[in-house]
OpenMM code with the backbone's topology and positions (N, CA, C; nanometers):
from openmm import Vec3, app, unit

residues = "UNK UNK UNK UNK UNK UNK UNK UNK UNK UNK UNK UNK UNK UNK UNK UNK UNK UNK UNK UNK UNK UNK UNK UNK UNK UNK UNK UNK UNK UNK UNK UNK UNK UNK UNK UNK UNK UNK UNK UNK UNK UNK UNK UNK UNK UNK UNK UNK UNK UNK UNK UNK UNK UNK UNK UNK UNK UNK UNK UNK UNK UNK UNK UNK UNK UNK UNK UNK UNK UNK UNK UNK UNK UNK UNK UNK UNK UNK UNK UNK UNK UNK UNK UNK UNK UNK UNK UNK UNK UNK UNK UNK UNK UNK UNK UNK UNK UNK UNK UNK UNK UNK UNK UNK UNK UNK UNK UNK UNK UNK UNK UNK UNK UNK UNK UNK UNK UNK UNK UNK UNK UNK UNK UNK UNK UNK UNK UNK UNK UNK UNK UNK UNK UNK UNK UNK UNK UNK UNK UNK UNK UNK".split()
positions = [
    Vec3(0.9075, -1.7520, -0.9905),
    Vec3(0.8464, -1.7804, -0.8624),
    Vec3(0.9337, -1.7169, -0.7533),
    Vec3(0.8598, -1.6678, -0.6638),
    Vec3(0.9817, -1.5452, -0.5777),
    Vec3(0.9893, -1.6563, -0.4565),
    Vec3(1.0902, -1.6425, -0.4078),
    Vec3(1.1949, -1.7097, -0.3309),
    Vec3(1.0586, -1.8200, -0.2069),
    Vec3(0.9878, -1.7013, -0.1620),
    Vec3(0.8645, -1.7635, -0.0426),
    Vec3(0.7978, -1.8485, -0.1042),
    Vec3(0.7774, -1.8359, -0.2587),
    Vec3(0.6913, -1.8997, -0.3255),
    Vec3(0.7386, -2.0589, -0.3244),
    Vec3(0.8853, -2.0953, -0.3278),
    Vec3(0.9302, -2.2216, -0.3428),
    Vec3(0.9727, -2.3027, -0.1854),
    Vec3(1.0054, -2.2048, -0.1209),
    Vec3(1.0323, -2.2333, -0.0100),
    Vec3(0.8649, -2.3148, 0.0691),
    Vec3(0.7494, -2.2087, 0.0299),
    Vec3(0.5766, -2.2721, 0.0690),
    Vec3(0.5909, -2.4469, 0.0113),
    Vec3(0.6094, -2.3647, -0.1359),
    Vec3(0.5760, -2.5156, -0.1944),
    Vec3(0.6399, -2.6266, -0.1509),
    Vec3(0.7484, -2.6062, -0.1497),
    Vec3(0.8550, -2.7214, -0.0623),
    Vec3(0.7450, -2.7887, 0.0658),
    Vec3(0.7053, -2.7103, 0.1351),
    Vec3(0.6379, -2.7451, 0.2736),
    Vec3(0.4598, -2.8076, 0.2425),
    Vec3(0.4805, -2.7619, 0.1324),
    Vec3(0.3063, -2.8223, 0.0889),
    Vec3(0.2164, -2.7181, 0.1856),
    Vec3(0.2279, -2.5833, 0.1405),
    Vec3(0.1742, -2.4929, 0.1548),
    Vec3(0.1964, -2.3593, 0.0883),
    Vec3(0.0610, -2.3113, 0.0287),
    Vec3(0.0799, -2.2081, -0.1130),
    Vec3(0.0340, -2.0844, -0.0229),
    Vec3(0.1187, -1.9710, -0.1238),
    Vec3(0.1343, -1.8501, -0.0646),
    Vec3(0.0117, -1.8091, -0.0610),
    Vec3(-0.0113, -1.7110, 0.0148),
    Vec3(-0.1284, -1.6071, 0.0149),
    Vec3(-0.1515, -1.5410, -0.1560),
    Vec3(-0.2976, -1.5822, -0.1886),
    Vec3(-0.3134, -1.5095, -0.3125),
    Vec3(-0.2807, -1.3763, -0.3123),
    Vec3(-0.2960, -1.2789, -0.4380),
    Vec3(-0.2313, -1.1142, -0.4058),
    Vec3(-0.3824, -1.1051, -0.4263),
    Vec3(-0.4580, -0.9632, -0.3602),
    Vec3(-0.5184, -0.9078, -0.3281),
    Vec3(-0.4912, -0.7852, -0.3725),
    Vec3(-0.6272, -0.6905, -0.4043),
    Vec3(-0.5868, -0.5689, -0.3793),
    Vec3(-0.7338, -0.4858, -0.4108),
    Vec3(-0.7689, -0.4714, -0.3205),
    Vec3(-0.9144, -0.3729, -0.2857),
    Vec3(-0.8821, -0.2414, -0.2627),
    Vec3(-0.9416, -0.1985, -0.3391),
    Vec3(-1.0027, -0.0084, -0.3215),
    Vec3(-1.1012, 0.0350, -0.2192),
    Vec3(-1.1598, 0.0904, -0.1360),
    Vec3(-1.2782, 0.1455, -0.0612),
    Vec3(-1.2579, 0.3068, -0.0912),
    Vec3(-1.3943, 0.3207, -0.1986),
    Vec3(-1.4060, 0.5204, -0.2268),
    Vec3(-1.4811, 0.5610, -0.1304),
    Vec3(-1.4906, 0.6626, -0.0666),
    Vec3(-1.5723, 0.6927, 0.0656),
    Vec3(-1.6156, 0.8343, -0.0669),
    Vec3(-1.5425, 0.9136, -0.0617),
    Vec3(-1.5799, 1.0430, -0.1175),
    Vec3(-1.4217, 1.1255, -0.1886),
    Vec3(-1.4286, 1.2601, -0.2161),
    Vec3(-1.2984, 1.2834, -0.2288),
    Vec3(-1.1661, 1.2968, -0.1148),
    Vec3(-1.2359, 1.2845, 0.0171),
    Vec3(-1.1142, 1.2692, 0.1044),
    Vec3(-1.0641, 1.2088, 0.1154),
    Vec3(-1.0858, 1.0659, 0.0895),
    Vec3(-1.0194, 0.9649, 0.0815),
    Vec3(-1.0070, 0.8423, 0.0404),
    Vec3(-0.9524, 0.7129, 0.0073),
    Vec3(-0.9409, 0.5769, -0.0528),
    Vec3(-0.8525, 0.5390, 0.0304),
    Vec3(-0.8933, 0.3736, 0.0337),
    Vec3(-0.8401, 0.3245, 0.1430),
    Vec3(-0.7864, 0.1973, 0.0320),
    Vec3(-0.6382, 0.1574, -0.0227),
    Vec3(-0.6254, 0.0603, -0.0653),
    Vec3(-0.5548, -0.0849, 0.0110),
    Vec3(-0.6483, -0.2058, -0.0039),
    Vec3(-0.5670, -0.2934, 0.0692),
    Vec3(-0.4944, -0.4045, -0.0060),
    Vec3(-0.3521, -0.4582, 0.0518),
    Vec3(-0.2943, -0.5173, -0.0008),
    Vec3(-0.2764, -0.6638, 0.0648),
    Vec3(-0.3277, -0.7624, 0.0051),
    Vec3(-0.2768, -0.9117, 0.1048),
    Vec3(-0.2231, -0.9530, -0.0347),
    Vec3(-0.1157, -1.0935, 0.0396),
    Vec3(-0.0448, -1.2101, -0.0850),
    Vec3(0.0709, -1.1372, -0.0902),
    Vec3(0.1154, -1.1719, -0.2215),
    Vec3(0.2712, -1.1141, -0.2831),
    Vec3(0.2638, -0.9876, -0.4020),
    Vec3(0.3295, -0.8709, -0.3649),
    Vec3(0.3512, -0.8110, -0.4867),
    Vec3(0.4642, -0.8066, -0.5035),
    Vec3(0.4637, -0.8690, -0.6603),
    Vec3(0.5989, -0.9169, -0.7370),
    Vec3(0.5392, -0.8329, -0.9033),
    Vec3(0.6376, -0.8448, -0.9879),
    Vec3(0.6836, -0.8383, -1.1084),
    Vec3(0.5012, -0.9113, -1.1801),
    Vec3(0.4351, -0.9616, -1.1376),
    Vec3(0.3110, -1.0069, -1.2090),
    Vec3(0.2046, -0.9094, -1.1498),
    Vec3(0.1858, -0.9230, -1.0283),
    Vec3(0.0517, -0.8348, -0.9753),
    Vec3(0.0732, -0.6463, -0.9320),
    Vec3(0.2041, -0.6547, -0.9857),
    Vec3(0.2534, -0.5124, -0.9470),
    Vec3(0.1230, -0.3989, -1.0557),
    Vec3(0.0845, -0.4902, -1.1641),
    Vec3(0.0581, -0.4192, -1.2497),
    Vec3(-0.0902, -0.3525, -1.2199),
    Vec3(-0.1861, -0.4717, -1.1374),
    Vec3(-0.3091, -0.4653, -1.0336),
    Vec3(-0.2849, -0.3527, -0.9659),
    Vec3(-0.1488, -0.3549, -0.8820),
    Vec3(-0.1636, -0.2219, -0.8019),
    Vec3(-0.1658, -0.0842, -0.8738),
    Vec3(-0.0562, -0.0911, -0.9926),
    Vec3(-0.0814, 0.0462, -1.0448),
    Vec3(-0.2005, 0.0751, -1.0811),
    Vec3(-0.2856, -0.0059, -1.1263),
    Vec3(-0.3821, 0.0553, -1.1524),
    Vec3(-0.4869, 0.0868, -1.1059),
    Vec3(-0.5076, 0.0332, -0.9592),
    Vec3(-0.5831, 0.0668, -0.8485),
    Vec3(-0.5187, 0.1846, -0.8231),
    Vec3(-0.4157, 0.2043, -0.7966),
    Vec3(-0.3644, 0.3547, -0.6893),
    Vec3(-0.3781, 0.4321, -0.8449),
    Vec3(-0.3900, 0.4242, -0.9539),
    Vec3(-0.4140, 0.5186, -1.0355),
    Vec3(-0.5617, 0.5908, -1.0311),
    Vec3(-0.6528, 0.4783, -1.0656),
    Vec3(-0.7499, 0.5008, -1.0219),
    Vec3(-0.8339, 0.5967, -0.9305),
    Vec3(-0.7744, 0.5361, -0.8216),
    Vec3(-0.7874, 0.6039, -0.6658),
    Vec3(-0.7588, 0.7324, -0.6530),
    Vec3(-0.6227, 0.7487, -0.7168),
    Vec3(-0.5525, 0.8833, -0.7414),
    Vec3(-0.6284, 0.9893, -0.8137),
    Vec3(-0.7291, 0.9199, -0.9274),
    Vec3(-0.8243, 1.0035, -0.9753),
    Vec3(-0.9529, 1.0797, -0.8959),
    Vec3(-0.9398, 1.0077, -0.7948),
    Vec3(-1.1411, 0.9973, -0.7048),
    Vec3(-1.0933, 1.0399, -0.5650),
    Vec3(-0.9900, 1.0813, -0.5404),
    Vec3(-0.9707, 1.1166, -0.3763),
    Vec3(-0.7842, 1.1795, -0.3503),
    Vec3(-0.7388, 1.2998, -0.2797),
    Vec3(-0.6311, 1.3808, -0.2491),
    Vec3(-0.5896, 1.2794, -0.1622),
    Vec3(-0.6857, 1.1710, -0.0911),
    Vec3(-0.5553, 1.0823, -0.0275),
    Vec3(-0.5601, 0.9374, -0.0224),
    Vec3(-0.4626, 0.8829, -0.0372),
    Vec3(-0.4789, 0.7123, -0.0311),
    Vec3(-0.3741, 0.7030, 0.0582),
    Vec3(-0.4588, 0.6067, 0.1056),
    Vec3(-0.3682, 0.4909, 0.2137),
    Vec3(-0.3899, 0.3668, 0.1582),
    Vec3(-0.2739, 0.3416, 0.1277),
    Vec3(-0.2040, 0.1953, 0.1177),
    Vec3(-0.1603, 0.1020, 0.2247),
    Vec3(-0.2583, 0.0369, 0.2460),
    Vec3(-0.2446, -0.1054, 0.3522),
    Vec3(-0.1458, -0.1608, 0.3262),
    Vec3(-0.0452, -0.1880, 0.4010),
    Vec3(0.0754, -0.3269, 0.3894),
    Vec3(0.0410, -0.3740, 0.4678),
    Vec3(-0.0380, -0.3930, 0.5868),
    Vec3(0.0011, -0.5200, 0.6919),
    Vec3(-0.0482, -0.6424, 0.6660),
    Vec3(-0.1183, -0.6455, 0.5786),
    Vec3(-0.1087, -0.8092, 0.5405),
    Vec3(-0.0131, -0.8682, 0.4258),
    Vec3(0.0161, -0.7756, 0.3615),
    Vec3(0.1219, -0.8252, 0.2498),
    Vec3(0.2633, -0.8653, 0.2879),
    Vec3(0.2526, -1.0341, 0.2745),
    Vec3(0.3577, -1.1123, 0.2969),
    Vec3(0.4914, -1.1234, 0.1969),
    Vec3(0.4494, -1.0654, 0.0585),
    Vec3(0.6179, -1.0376, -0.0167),
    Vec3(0.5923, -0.8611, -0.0841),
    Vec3(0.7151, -0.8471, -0.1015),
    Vec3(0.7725, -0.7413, -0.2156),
    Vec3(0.8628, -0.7895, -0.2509),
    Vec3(0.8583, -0.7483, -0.4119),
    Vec3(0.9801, -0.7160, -0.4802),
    Vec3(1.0057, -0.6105, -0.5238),
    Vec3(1.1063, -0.5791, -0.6060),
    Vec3(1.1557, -0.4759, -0.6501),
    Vec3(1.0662, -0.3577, -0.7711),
    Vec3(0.9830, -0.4796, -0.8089),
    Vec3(0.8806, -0.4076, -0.8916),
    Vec3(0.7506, -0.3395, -0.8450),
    Vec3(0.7100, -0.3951, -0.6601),
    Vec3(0.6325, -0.3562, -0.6333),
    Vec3(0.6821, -0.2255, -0.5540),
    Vec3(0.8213, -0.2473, -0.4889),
    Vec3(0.8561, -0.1155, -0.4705),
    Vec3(0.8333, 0.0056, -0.5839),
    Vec3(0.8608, -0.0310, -0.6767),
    Vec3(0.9154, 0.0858, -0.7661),
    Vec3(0.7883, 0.1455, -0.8284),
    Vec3(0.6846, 0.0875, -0.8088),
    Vec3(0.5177, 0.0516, -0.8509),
    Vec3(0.4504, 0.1918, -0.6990),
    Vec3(0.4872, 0.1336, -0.6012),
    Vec3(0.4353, 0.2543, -0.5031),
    Vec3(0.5256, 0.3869, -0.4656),
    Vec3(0.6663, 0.3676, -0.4958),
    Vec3(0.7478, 0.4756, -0.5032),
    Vec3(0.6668, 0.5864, -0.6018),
    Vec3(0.6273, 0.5240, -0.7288),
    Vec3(0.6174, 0.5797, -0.9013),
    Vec3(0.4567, 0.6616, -0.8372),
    Vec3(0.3652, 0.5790, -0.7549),
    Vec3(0.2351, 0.6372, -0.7243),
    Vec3(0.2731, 0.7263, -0.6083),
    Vec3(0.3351, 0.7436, -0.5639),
    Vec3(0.3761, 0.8587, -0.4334),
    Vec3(0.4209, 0.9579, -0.4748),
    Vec3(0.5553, 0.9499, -0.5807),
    Vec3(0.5908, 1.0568, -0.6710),
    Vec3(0.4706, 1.1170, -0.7493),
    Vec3(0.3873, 1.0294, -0.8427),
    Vec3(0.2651, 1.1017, -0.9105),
    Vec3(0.1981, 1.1739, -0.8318),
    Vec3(0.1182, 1.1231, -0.7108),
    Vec3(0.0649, 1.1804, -0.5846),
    Vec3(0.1094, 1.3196, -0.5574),
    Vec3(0.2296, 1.3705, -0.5045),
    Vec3(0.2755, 1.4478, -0.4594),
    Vec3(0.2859, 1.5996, -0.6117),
    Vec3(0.2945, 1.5236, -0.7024),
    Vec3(0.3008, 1.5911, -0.8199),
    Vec3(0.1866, 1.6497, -0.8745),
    Vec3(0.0718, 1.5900, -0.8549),
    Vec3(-0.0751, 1.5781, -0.8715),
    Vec3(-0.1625, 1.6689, -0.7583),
    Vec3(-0.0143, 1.6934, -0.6389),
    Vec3(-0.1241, 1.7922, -0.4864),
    Vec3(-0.1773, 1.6507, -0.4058),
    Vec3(-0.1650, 1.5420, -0.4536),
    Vec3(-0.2532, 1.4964, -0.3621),
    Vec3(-0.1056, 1.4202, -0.2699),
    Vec3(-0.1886, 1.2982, -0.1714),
    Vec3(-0.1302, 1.1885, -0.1089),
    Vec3(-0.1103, 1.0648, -0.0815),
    Vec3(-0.0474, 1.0116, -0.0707),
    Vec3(0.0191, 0.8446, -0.1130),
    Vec3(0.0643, 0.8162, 0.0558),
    Vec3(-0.0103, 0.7340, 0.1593),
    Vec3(0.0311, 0.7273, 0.2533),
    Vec3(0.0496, 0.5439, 0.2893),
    Vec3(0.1574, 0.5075, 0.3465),
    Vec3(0.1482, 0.3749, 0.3604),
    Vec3(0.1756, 0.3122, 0.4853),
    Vec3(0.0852, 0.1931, 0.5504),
    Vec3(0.0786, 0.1874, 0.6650),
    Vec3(0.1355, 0.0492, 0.6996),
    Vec3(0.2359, 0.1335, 0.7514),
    Vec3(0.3749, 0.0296, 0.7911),
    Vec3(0.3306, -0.1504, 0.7995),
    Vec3(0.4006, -0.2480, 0.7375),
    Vec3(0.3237, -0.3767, 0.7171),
    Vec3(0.4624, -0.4486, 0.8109),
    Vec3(0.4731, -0.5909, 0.7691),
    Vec3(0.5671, -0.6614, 0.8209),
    Vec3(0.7239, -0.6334, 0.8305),
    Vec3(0.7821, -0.6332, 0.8815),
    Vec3(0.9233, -0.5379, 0.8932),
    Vec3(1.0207, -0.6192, 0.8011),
    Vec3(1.0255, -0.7267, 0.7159),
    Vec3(1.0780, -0.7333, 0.6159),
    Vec3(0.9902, -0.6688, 0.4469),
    Vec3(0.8859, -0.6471, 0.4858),
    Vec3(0.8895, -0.5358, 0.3496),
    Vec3(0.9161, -0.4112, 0.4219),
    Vec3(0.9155, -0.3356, 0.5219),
    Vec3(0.9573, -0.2151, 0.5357),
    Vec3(1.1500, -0.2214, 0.5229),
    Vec3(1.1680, -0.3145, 0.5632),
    Vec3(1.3454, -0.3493, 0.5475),
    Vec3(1.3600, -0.3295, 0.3802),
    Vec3(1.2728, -0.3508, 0.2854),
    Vec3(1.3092, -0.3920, 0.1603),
    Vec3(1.3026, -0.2117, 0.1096),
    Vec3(1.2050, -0.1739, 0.1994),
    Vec3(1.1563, -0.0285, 0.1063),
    Vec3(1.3457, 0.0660, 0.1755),
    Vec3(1.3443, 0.0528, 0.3112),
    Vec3(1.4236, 0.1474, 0.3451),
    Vec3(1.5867, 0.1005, 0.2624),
    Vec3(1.6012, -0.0616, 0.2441),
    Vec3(1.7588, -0.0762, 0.1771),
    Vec3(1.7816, 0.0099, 0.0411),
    Vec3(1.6171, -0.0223, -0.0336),
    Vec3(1.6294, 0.0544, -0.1678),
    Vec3(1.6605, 0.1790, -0.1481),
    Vec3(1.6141, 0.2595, -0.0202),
    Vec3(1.6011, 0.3909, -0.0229),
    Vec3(1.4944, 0.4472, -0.0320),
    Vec3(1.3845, 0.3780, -0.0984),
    Vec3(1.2854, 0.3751, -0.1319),
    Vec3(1.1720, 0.4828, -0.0075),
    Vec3(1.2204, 0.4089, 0.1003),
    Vec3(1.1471, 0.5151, 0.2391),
    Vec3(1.1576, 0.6572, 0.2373),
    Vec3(1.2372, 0.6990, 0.1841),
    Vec3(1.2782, 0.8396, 0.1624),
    Vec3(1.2133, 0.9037, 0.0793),
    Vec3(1.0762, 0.8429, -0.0069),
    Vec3(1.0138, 0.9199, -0.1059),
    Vec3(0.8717, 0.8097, -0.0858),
    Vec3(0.8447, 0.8027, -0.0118),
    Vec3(0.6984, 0.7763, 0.0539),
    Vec3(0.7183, 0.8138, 0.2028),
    Vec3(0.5528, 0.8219, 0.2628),
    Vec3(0.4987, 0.8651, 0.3761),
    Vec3(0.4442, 0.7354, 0.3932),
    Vec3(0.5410, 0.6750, 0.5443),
    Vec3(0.4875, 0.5316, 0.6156),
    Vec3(0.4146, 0.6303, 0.7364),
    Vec3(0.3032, 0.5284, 0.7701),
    Vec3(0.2330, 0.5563, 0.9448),
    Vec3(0.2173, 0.4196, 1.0172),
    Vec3(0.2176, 0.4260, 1.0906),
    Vec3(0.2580, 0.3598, 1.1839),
    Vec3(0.0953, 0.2537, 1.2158),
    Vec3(0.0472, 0.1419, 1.2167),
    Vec3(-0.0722, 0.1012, 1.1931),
    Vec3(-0.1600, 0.1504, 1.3416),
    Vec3(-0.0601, 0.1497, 1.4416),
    Vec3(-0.1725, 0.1988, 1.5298),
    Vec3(-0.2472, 0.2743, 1.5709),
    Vec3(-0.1606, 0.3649, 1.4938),
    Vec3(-0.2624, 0.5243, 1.4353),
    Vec3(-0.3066, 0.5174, 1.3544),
    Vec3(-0.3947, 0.4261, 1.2792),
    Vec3(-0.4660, 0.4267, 1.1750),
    Vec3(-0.5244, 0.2676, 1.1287),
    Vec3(-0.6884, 0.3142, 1.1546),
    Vec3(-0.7639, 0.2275, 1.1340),
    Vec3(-0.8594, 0.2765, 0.9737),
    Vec3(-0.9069, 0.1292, 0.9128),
    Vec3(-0.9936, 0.1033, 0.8124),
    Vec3(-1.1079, 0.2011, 0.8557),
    Vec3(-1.1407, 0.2944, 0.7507),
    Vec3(-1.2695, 0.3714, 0.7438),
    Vec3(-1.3666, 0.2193, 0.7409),
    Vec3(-1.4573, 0.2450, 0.8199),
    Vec3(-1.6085, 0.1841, 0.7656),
    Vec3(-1.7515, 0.2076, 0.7806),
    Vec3(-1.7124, 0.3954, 0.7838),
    Vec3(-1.8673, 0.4331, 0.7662),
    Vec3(-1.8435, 0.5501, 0.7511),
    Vec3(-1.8880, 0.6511, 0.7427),
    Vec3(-1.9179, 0.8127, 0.6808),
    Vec3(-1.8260, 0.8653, 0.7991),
    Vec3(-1.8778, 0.8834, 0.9774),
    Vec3(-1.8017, 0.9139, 1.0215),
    Vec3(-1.6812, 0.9153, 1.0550),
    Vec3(-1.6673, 0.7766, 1.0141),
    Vec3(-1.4884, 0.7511, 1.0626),
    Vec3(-1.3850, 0.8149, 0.9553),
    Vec3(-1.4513, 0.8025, 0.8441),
    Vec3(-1.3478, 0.8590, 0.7256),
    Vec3(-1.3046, 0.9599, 0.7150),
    Vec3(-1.3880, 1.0752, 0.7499),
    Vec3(-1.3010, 1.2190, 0.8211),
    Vec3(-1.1858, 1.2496, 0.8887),
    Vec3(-1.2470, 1.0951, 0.9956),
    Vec3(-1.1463, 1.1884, 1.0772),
    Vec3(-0.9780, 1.0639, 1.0701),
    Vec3(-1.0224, 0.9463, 0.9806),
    Vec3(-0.9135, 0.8787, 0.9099),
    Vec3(-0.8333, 0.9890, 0.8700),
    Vec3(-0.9116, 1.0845, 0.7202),
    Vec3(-0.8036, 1.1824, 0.6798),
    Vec3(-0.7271, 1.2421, 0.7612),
    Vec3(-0.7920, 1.3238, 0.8433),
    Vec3(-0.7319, 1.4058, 0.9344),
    Vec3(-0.6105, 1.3822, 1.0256),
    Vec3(-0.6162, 1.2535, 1.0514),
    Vec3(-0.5179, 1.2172, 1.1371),
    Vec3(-0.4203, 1.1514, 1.0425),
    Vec3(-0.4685, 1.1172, 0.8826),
    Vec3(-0.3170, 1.1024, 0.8670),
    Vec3(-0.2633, 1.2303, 0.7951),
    Vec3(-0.3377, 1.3108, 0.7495),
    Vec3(-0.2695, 1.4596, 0.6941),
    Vec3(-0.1969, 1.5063, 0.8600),
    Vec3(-0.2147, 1.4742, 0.9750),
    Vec3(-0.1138, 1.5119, 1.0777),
    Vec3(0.0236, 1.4633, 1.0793),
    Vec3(0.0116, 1.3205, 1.0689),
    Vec3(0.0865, 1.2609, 1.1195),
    Vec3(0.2640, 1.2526, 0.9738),
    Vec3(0.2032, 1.3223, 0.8944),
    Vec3(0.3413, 1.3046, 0.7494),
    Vec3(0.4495, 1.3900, 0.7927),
] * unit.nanometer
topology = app.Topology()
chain = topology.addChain("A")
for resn in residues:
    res = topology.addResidue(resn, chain)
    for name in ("N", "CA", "C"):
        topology.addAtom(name, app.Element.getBySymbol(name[0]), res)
């Protein structure tokens, strides 16, 4: 049970379930979102969404701003899909979440081999037109 998990329970309040949704628009892009905790159990959900994804579109964006934990496995889980990404031609982009998981990615080092954006430059596709120009602005901004 990761550290938030006991600290909730203590208070008689349970963590945010983990989440993790795909949106395929076409091959420009996938939009993956992340709420709850990724730890050492649901890390395995994500790989296989951003694998997935990685198959059907040159770019994903990975939502953090609702995801309230990381651990070390979920780091090493989106590091491993950014490296494939980049290896593959395509892109692994992630949009900066609560500043203790961005604290967790940059201590590992971890920041240094993913592409964060910044959330206010970048909103959820939710229709044909917007998803264009989603890509576009984040193939600028890496």
């Amino acid at each position: 049970m990761p550290q938030t998990d006991a600290i909730l329970a203590g208070a008689g309040v349970l963590p945010p379930l983990f989440s993790c949704t795909a949106t395929h628009h076409d091959l420009d892009a996938a939009w993956v979102h992340l709420t709850g905790e990724l730890d050492i159990t649901t890390a395995p959900e994500l790989e296989r969404t951003l694998h997935e994804s990685q198959q059907l579109a040159r770019l994903i964006v990975l939502d953090l701003r609702d995801l309230a934990f990381i651990d070390c496995a979920g780091v090493h889980t989106i590091v491993n899909a950014s490296i494939r990404a980049r290896t593959a031609g395509r892109r692994l982009i992630l949009v900066r979440g609560r500043a203790e998981i961005y604290r967790l990615l940059t201590l590992t080092g971890s920041s240094d081999h993913v592409d964060i954006g910044d959330p206010e430059l970048v909103q959820k596709p939710v229709g044909a037109p917007q998803r264009s120009l989603v890509a576009r602005s984040l193939l600028k901004c890496g």
